[in-house]
C-alpha positions in Angstrom: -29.6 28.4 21.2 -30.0 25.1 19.9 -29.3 25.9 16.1 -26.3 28.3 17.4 -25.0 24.9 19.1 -25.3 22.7 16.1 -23.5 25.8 13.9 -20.7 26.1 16.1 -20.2 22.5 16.5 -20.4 22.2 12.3 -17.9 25.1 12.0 -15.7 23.4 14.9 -15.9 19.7 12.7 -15.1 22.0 9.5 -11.6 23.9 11.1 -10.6 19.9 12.3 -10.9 18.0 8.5 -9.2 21.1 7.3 -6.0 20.9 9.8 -6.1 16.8 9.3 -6.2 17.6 4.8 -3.5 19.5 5.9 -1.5 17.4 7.7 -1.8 14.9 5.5 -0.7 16.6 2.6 2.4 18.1 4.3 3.1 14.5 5.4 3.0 13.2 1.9 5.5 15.8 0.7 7.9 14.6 3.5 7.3 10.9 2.0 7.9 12.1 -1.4 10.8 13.8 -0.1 12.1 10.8 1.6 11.3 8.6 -1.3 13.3 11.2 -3.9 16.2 12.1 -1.5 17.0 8.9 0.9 19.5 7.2 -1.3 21.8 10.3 -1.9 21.4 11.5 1.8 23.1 8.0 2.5 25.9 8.0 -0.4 26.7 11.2 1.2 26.6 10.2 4.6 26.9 6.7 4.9 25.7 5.0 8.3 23.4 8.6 9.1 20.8 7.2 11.7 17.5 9.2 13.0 16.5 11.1 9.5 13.3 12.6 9.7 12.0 14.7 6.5 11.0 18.1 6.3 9.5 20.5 3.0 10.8 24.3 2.8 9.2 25.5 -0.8 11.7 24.0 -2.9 14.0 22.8 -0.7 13.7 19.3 0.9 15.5 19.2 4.3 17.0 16.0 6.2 17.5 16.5 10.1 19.7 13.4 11.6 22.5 12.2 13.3 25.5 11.4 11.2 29.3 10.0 13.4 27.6 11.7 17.2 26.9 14.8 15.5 23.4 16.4 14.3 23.1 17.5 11.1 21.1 19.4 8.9 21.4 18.5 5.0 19.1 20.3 1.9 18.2 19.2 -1.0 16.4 20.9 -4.0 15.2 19.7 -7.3 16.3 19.8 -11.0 20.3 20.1 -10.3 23.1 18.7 -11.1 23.9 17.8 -8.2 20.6 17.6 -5.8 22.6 18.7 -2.6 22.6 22.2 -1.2 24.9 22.7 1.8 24.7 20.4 4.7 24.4 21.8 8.5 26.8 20.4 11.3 26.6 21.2 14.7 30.2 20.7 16.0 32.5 22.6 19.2 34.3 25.2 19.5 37.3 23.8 19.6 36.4 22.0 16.3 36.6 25.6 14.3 39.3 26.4 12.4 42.4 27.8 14.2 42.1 31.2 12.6 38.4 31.3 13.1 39.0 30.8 17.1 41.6 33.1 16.8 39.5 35.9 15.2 36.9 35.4 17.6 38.8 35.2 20.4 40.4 38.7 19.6 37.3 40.0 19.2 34.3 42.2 21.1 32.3 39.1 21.0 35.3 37.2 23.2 33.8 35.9 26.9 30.3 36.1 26.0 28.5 32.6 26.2 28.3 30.8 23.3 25.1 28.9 22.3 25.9 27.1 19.4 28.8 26.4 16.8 27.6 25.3 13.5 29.8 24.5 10.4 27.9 25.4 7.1 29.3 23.6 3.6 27.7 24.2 0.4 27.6 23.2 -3.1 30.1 25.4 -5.4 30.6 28.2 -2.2 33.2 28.5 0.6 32.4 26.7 3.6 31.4 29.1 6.7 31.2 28.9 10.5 28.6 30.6 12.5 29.3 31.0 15.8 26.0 32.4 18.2 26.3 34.0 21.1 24.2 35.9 23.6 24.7 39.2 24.3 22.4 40.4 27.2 20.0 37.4 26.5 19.8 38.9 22.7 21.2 36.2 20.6 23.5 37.1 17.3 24.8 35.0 14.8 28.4 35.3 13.6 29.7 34.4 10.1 33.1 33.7 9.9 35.2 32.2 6.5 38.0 29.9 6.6 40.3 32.0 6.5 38.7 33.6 9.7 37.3 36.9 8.2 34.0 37.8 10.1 31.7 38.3 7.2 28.6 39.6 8.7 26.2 39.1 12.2 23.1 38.4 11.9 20.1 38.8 15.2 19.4 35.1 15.8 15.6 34.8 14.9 14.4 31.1 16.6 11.4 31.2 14.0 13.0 31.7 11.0 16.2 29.9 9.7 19.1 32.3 9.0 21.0 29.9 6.9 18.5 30.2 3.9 19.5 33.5 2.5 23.3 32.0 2.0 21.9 28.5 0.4 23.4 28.4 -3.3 21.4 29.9 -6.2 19.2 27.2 -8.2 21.6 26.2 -11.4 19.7 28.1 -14.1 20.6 31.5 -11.8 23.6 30.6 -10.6 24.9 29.8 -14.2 23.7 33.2 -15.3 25.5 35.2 -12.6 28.8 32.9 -13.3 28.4 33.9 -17.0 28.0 37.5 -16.4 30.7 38.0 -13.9 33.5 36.3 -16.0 32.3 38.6 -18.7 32.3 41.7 -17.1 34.6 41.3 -14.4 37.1 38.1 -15.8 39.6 36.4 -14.0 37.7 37.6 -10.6 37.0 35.3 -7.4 33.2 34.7 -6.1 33.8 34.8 -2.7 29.8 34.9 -1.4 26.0 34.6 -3.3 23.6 35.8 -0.6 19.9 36.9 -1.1 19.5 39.9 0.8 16.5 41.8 1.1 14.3 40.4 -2.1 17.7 40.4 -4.3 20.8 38.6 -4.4 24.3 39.7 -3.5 27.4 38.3 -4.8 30.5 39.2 -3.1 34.0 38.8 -5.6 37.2 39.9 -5.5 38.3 41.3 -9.1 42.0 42.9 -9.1 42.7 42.6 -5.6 39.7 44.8 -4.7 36.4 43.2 -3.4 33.3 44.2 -5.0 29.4 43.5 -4.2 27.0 42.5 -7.1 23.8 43.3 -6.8 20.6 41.4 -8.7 17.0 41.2 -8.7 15.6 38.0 -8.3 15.2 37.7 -12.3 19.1 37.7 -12.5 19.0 41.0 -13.9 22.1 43.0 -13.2 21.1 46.6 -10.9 24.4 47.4 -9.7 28.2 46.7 -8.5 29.2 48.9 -5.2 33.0 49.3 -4.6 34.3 51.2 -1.5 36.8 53.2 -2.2 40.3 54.9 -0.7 40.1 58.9 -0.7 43.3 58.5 -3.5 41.2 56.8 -5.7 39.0 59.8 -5.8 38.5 61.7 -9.1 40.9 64.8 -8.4 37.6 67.1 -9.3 36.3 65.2 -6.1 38.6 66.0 -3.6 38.9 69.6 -4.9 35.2 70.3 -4.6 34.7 69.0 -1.4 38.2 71.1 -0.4 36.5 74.3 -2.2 33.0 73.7 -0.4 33.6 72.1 2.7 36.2 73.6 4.2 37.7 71.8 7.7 35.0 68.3 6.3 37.0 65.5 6.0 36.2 62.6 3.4 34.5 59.6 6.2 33.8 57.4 3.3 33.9 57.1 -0.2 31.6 54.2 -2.8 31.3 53.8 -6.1 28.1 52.9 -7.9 28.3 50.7 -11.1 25.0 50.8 -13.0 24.0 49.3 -16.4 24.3 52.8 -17.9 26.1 55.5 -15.2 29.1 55.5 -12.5 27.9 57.5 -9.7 30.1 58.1 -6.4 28.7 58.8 -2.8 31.1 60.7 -0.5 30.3 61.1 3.0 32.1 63.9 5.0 32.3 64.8 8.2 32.8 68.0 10.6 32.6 67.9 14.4 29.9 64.6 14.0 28.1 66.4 11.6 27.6 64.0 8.5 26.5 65.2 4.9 25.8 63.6 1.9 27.5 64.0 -1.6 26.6 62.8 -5.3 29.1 62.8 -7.9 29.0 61.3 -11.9 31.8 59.7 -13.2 33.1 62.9 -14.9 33.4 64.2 -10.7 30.1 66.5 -11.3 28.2 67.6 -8.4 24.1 65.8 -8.1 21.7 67.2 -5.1 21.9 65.0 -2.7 20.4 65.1 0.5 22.0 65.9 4.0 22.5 63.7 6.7 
């Protein structure tokens, strides 16, 4: 019992000098952090009061208080320009007028709002978020200047939303610049985003808004267009007239990949859903049903 004592007691000393190492060491990242980021966290804010220092893999992130207001501000090594996007937590009423305006005309209008957060970041359009609880469920909306609800998000209190829409590090987000005025010139980046382990970039190229899809090496996989039923290939329409007789074309994407065009038509009959395959020539793939 004795030696059973003396072993739990050594194990118990063991877990404690490992949680203290790593304390330590997560404290001296936050110094060197401090140490690397201080001075431009104060050209940038001048007067900011009550900065305290946190590590987020390559990220270094400053929480303080900047004229009343709390603000989060990220940093990240090896740029141009060292600043990421910058976290303010500001009122409702501080929104944009066609922001309040879209949510007010909205199915999110009169539920409670939590939290109102104004998001700016290096080379991207600035974006509101705006969370709210539905039924003690909390969702996050993302809303543009302009006030065009870009996406909702389920608000996840252990895990910070905001880090899929940080900027790309400069080597990537050179790359994807590159690329897209090559392939798709004189267009307009509207949104980079990673999203589900690869990155989407949003763009507008001849009045028609397209998503980019890469991997996280910045290789290209695909462009996704949706797509009016006029813009159909005519061999479309007529197959899915000839086949499907009383279906009606519900939705209609094309697929952009480094060596094929495909096109996905969904139709639909009395709710029944079924999904269709085309190449770029309007030829008929299996595909399965819905």
């Amino acid at each position: 019992m004795r030696k059973r004592n003396l072993f739990m007691l050594f194990a118990m000393l063991l877990v404690g000098f490992g949680l203290i190492s790593c304390n330590d060491h997560e404290d001296e990242l936050e110094q060197q952090a401090a140490n690397k980021y201080h001075s431009e966290l104060s050209s940038l804010f001048p007067g900011v009061k009550n900065v305290d220092w946190d590590v987020s893999g390559n990220y270094s992130i400053a929480e303080a208080k900047y004229n009343g207001k709390k603000i989060k501000v990220w940093f990240v090594d090896n740029q141009s320009s060292s600043w990421q996007m910058t976290e303010t937590d500001i009122t409702f009423n501080e929104l944009p007028d066609a922001v309040k305006t879209s949510f007010t005309q909205s199915q999110y209008y009169g539920m409670r709002i939590e939290e109102v957060e104004k998001l700016e970041r290096n080379g991207l359009q600035t974006l509101y978020i705006i969370e709210i609880d539905q039924n003690d469920f909390e969702i996050d909306l993302f809303y543009n200047e302009a006030g065009e609800l870009l996406k909702t998000e389920n608000d996840d209190d252990d895990n910070d939303n905001n880090i899929s829409i940080l900027p790309p590090i400069s080597d990537q987000y050179s790359f994807i610049k590159d690329f897209i005025s090559t392939k798709y010139p004189n267009s307009r980046i509207l949104e980079i985003e990673k999203e589900k382990g690869n990155i989407e970039v949003d763009i507008i190229y001849q009045n028609r808004e397209k998503e980019i899809f890469f991997d996280y090496k910045i290789n290209w996989l695909y462009t996704k267009t949706e797509l009016i039923n006029a813009e159909l290939l005519n061999n479309i329409v007529e197959y899915v007239s000839s086949n499907y007789p009383g279906y009606r074309i519900d939705d209609a994407e094309m697929y952009e990949y480094p060596l094929e065009i495909v096109y996905i038509i969904e139709i639909e009959k009395n709710d029944h859903e079924i999904i269709l395959k085309f190449d770029d020539k309007g030829n008929r793939h299996n595909s399965p049903k819905v």
